[in-house]
C-alpha positions as CSV (number, residue, x, y, z in Angstrom):
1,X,10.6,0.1,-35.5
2,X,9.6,3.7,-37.0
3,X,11.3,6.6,-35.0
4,X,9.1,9.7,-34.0
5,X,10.7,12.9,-33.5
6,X,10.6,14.6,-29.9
7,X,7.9,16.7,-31.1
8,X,5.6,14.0,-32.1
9,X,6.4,12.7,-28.2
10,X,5.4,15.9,-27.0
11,X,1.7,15.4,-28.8
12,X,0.6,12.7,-26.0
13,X,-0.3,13.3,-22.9
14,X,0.0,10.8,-20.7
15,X,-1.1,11.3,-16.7
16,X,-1.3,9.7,-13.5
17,X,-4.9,8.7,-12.1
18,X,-6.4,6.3,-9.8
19,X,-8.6,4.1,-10.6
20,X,-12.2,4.3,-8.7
21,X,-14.2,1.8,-10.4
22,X,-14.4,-1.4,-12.5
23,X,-16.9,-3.5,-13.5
24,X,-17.4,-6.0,-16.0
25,X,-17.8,-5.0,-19.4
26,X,-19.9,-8.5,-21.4
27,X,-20.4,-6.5,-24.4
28,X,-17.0,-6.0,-25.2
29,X,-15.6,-8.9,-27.9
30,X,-12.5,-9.0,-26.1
31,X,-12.9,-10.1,-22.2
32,X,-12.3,-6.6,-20.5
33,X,-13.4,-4.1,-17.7
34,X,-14.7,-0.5,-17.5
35,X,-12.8,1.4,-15.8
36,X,-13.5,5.0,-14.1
37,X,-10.4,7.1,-13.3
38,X,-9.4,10.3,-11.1
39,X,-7.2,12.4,-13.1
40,X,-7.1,15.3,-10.4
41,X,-7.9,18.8,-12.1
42,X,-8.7,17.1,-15.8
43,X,-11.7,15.0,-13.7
44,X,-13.0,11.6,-14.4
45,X,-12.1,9.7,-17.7
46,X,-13.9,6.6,-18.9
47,X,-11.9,3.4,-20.7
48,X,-12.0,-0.1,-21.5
49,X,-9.1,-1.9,-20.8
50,X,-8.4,-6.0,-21.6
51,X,-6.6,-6.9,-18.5
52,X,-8.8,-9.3,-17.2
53,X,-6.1,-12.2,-17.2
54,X,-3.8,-10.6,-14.8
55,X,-6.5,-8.2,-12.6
56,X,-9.6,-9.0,-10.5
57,X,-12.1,-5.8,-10.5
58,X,-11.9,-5.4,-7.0
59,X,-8.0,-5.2,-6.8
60,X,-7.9,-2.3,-9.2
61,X,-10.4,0.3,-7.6
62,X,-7.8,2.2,-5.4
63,X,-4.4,1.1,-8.2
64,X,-3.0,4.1,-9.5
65,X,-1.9,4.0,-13.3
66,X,-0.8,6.0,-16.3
67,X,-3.1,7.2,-19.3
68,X,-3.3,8.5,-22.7
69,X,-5.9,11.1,-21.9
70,X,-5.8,13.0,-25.1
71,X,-6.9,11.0,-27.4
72,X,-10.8,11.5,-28.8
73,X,-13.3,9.7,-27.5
74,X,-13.9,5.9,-28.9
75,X,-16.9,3.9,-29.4
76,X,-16.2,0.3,-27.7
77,X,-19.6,-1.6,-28.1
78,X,-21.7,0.5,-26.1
79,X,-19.5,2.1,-24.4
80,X,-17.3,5.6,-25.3
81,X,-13.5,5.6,-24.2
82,X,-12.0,8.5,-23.0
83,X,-8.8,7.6,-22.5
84,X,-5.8,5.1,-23.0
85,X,-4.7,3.1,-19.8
86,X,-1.1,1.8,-20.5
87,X,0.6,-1.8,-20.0
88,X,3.2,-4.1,-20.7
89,X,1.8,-6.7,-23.6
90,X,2.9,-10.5,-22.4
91,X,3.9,-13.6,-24.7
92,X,0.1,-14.8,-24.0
93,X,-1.2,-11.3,-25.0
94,X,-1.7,-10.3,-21.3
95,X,-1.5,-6.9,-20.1
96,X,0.4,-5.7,-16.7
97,X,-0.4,-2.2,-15.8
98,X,2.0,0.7,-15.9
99,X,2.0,1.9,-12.5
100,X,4.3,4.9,-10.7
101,X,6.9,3.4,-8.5
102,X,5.2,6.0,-5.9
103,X,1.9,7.6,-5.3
104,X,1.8,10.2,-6.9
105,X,-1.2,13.3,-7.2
106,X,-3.8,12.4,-9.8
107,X,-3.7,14.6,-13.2
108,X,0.3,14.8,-13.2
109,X,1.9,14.7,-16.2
110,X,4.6,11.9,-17.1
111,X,7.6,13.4,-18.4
């Protein structure tokens, strides 16, 4: 595993937002969903996100989780990224959601 120093950590931004669509992305190579999220005062970020083994669409819209939201935009197929939703990567290559323990407001910062 390659270390980073704290100042490297400080470079990402990572933020809580809630999720307040998803629909089915059939472009994508991998099975996945696009996903609309409220980060608060930064406003809505786009992404795609490959967790179609463990999520239904309609069970996410409402789900809060934590983002990368300063990385540039990416071109996905037809579709441009504007952020990184993060999760736990499974045996079977599944991904569970990082999610606070609490609700917390959209935009904040994780620390």
């Amino acid at each position: 595993m390659e270390t980073i120093n704290w100042s490297d950590f400080e470079k990402v931004d990572m933020r809580a937002g809630t999720i307040i669509s998803a629909n089915d992305f059939p472009q994508a190579r991998n099975p996945a969903y696009q996903l609309v999220i409220d980060f608060g005062e930064l406003g809505l970020k786009k992404t795609s996100a490959q967790i179609t083994r463990l999520y239904q669409k309609e069970e996410l819209v409402g789900k809060q989780v934590i983002a990368v939201v300063n990385f540039p935009p990416k071109q996905i197929a037809n579709f441009m990224s504007e952020c990184l939703v993060l999760g736990v990567l499974g045996e079977d290559k599944e991904v569970t959601l990082l999610q606070p323990g609490k609700s917390v407001k959209n935009g904040q910062r994780i620390a």
